[in-house]
N, CA, C and O atoms as a CHARMM CRD file, in Angstrom:
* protein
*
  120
    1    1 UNK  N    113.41400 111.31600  71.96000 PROA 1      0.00000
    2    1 UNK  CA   114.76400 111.08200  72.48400 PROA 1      0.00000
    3    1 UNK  C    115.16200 109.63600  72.18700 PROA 1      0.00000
    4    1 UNK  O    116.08900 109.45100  71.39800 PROA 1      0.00000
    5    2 UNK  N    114.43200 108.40800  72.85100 PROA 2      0.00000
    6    2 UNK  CA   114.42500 107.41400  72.26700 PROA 2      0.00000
    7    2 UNK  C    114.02700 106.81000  70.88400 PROA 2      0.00000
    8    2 UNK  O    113.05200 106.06000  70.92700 PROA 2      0.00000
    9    3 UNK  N    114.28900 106.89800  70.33200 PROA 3      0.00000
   10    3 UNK  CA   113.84700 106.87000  69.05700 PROA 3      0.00000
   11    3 UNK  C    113.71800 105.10200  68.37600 PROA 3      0.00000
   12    3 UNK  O    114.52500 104.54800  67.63000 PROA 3      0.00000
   13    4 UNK  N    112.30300 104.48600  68.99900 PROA 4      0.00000
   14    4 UNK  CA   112.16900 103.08700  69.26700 PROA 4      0.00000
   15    4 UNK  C    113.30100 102.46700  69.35900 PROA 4      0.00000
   16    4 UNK  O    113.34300 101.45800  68.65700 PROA 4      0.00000
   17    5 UNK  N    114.34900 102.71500  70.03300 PROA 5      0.00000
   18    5 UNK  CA   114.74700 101.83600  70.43300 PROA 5      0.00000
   19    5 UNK  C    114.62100 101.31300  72.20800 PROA 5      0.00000
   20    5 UNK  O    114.13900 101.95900  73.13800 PROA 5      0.00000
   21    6 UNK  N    115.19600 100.03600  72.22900 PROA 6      0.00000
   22    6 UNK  CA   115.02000  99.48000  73.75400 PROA 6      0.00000
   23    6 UNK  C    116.27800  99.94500  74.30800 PROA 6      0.00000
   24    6 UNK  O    117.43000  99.87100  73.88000 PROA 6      0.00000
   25    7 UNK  N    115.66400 100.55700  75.60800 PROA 7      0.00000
   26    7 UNK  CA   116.66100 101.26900  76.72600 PROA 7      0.00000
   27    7 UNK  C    117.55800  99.89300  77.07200 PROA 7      0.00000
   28    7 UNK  O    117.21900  98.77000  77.44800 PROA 7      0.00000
   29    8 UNK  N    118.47000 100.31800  76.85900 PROA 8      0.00000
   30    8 UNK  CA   119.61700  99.14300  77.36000 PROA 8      0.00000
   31    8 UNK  C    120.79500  99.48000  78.16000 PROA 8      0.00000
   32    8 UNK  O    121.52400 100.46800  78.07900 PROA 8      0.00000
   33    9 UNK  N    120.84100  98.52700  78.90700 PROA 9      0.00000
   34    9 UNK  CA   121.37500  99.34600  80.41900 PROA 9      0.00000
   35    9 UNK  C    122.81600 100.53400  80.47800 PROA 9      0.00000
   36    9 UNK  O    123.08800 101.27900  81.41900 PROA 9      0.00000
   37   10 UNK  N    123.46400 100.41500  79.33800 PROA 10     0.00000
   38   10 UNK  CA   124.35900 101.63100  78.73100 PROA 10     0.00000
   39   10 UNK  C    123.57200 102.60400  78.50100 PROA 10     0.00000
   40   10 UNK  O    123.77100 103.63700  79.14100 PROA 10     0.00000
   41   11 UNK  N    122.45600 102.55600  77.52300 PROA 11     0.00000
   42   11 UNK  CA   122.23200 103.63600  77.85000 PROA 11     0.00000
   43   11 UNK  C    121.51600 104.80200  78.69000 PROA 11     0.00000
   44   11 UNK  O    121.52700 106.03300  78.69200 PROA 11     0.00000
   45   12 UNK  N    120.73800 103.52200  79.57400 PROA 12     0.00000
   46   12 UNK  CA   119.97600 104.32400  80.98600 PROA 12     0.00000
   47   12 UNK  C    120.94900 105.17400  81.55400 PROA 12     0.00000
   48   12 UNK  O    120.98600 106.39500  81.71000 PROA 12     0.00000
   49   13 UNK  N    122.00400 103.93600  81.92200 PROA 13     0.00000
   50   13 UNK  CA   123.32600 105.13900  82.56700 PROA 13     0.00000
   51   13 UNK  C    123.75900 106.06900  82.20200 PROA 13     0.00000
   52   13 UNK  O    124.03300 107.12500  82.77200 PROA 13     0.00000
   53   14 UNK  N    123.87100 105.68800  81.05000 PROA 14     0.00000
   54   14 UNK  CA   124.38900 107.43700  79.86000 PROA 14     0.00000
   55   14 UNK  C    123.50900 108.08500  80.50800 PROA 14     0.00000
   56   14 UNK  O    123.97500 108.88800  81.31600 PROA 14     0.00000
   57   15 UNK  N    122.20700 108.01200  80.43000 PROA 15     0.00000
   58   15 UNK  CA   121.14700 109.36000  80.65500 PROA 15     0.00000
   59   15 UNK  C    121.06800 109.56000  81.92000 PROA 15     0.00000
   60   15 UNK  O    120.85200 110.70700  82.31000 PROA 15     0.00000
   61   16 UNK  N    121.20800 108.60800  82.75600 PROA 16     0.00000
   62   16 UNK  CA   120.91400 108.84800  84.26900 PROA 16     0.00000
   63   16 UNK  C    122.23000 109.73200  84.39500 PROA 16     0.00000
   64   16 UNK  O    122.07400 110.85600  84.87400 PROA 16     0.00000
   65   17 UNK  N    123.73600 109.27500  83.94900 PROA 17     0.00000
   66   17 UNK  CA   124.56900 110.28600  84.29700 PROA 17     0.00000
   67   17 UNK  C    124.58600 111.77100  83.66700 PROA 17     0.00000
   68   17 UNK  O    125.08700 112.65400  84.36200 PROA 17     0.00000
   69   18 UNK  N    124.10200 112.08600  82.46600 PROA 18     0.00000
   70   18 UNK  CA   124.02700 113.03400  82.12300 PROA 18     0.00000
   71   18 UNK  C    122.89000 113.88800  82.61100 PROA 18     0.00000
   72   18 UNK  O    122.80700 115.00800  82.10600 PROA 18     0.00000
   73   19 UNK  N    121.99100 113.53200  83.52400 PROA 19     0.00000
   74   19 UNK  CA   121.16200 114.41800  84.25000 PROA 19     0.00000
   75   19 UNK  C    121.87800 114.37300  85.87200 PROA 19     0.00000
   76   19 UNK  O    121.56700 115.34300  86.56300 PROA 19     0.00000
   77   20 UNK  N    122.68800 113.46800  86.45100 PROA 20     0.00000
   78   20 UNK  CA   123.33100 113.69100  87.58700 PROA 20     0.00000
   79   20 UNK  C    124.60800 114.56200  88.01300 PROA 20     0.00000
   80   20 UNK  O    124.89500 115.13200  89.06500 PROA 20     0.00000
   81   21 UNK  N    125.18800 114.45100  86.91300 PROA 21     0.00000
   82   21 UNK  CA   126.53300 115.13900  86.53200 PROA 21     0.00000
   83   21 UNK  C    126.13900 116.60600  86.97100 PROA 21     0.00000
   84   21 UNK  O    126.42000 117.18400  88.02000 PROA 21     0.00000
   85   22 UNK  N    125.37600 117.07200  85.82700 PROA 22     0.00000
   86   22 UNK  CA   125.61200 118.75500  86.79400 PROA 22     0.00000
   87   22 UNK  C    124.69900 118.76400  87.95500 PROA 22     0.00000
   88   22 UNK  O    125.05700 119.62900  88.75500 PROA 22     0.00000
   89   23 UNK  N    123.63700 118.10800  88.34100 PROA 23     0.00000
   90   23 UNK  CA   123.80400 118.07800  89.82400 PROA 23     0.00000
   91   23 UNK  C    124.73400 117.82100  91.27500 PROA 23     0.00000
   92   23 UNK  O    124.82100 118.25400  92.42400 PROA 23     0.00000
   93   24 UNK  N    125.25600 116.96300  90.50600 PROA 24     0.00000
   94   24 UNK  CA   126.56700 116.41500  91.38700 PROA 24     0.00000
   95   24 UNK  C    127.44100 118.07200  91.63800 PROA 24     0.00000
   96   24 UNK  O    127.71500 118.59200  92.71900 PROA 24     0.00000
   97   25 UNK  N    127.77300 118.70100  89.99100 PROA 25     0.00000
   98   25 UNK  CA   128.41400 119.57000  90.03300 PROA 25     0.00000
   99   25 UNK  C    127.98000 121.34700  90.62700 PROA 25     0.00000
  100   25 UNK  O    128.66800 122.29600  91.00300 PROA 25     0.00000
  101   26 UNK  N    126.63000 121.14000  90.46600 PROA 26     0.00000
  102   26 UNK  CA   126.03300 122.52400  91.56200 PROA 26     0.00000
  103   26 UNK  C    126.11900 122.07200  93.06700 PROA 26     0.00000
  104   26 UNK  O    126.42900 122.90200  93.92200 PROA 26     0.00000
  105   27 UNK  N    125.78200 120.44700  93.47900 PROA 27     0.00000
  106   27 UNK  CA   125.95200 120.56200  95.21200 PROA 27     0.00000
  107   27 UNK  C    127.73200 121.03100  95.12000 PROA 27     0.00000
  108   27 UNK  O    128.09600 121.82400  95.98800 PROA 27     0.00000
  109   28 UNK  N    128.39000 120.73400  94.48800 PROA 28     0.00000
  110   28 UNK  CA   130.49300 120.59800  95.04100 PROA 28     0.00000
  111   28 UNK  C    130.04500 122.20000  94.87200 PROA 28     0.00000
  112   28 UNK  O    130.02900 122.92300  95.86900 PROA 28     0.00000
  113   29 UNK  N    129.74100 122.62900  93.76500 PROA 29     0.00000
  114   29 UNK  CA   129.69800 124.40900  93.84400 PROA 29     0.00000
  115   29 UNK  C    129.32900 124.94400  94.92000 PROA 29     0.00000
  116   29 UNK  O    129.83000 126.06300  95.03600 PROA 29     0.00000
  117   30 UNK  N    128.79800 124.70600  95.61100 PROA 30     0.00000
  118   30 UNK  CA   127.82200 125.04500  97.01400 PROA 30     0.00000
  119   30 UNK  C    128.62100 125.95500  98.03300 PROA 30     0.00000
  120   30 UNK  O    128.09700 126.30400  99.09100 PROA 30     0.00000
């Protein structure tokens, strides 16, 4: 996934939001 590069804080967030997002979006489904 990383592909040597250094996690830089854009893109932690990218990934942290793209694994929160549809969680966020199954609890509102609830």
């Amino acid at each position: 996934m990383m592909q040597g590069k250094k996690p830089t804080p854009d893109t932690v967030i990218a990934s942290v939001n793209m694994w929160l997002t549809p969680l966020q979006v199954n609890a509102a489904s609830r």
